[in-house]
C-alpha positions as CSV (number, residue, x, y, z in Angstrom):
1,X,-42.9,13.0,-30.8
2,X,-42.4,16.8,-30.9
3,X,-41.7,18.2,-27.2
4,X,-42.6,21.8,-26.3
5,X,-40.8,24.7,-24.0
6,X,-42.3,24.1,-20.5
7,X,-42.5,20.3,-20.7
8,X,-41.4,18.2,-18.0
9,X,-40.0,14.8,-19.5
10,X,-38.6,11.5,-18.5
11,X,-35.0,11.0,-19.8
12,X,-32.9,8.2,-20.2
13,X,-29.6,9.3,-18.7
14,X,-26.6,7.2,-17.6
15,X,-25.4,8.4,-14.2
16,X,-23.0,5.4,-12.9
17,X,-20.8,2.3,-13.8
18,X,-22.2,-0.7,-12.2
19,X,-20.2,-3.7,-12.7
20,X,-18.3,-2.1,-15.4
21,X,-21.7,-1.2,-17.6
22,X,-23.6,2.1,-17.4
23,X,-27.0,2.2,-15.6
24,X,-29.5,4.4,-17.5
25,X,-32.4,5.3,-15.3
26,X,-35.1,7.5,-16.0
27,X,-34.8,11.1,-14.7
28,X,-36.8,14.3,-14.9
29,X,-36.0,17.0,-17.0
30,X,-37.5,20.5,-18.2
31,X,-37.1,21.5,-22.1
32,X,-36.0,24.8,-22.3
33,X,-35.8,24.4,-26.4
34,X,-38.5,25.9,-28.4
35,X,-40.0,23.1,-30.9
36,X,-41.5,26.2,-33.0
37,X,-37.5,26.6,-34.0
38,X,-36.4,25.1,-37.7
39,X,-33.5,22.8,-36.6
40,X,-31.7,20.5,-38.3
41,X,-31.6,17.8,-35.9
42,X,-34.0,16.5,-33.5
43,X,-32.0,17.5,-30.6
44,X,-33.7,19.2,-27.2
45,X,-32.1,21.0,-25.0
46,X,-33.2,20.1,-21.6
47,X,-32.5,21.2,-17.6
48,X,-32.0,18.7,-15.2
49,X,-34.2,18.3,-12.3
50,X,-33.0,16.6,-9.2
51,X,-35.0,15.4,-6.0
52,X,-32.1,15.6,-4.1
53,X,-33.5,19.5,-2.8
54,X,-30.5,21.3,-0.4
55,X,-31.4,23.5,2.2
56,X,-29.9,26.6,0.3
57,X,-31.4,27.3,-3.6
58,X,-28.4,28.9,-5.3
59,X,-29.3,31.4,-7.7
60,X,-29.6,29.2,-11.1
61,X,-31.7,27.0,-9.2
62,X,-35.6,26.6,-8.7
63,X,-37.9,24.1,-5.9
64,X,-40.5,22.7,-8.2
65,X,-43.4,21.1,-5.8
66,X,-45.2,17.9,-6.5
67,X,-48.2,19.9,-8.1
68,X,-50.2,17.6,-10.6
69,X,-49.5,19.8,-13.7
70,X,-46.1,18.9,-13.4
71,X,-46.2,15.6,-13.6
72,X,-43.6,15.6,-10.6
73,X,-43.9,13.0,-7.2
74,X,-42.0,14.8,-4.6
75,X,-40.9,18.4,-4.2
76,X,-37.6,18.6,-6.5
77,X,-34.6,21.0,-7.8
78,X,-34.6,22.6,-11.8
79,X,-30.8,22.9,-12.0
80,X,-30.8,25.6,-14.8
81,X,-27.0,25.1,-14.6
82,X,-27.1,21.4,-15.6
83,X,-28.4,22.2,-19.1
84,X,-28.1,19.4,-21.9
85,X,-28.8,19.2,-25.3
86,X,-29.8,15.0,-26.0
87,X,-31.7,14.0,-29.2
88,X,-35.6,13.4,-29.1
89,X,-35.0,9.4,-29.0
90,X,-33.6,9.7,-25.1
91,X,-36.9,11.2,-24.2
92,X,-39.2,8.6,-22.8
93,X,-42.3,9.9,-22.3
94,X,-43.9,13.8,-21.2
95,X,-45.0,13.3,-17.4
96,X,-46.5,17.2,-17.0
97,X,-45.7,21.1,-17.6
98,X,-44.6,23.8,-16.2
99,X,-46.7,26.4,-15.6
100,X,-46.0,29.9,-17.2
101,X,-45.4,31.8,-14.4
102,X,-42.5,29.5,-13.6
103,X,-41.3,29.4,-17.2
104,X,-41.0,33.4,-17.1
105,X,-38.8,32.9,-14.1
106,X,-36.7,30.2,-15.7
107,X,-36.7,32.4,-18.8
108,X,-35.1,35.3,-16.6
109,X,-32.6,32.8,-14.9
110,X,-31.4,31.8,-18.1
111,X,-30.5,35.0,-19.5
112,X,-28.8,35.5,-16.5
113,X,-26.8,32.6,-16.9
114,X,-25.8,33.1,-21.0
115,X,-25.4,36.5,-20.2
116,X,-28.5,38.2,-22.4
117,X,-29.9,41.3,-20.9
């Protein structure tokens, strides 16, 4: 399955050692890649969101709430400086988007953080 910029996904991502194997549980994630890019993998580069919301948002960071669109259960944290690039197989499944307003602010966070003016 092709994944779009905007998407909110599920990804299998290994966090901790328990009893000496890693756990991989499913975690939410925004793609930042643009599928409309010729690559030569099947990678996606992804931003990690986090329900674990602290009471100060640092600059690279954005609350996302539970709207429906999204796809999310409980207000939650885009980390935009957690960014990953995983291949297309760790993806489980799309659970909602973001909507464009908020993808024009990520889009202006990001730049910030790489720099691009």
């Amino acid at each position: 399955m092709t994944y779009s910029r905007g998407d909110i996904v599920i990804v299998k991502f290994p966090f901790a050692l328990r009893d000496g194997k890693d756990v991989q549980k499913g975690r939410p994630a925004l793609v930042v890649s643009d599928n409309m890019i010729e690559r030569r993998y099947k990678d996606v580069i992804l931003a990690a969101i986090t329900s674990q919301v602290p009471p100060e948002v640092m600059e690279l960071e954005m609350v996302l709430e539970p709207v429906k669109k999204s796809g999310l259960l409980k207000k939650s944290l885009l980390r935009l400086d957690f960014v990953m690039t995983l291949p297309e197989e760790l993806i489980s499944r799309k659970i909602g988007t973001l909507s464009e307003k908020r993808m024009k602010e990520v889009e202006r966070k990001l730049k910030k953080l790489y720099g691009i003016k």
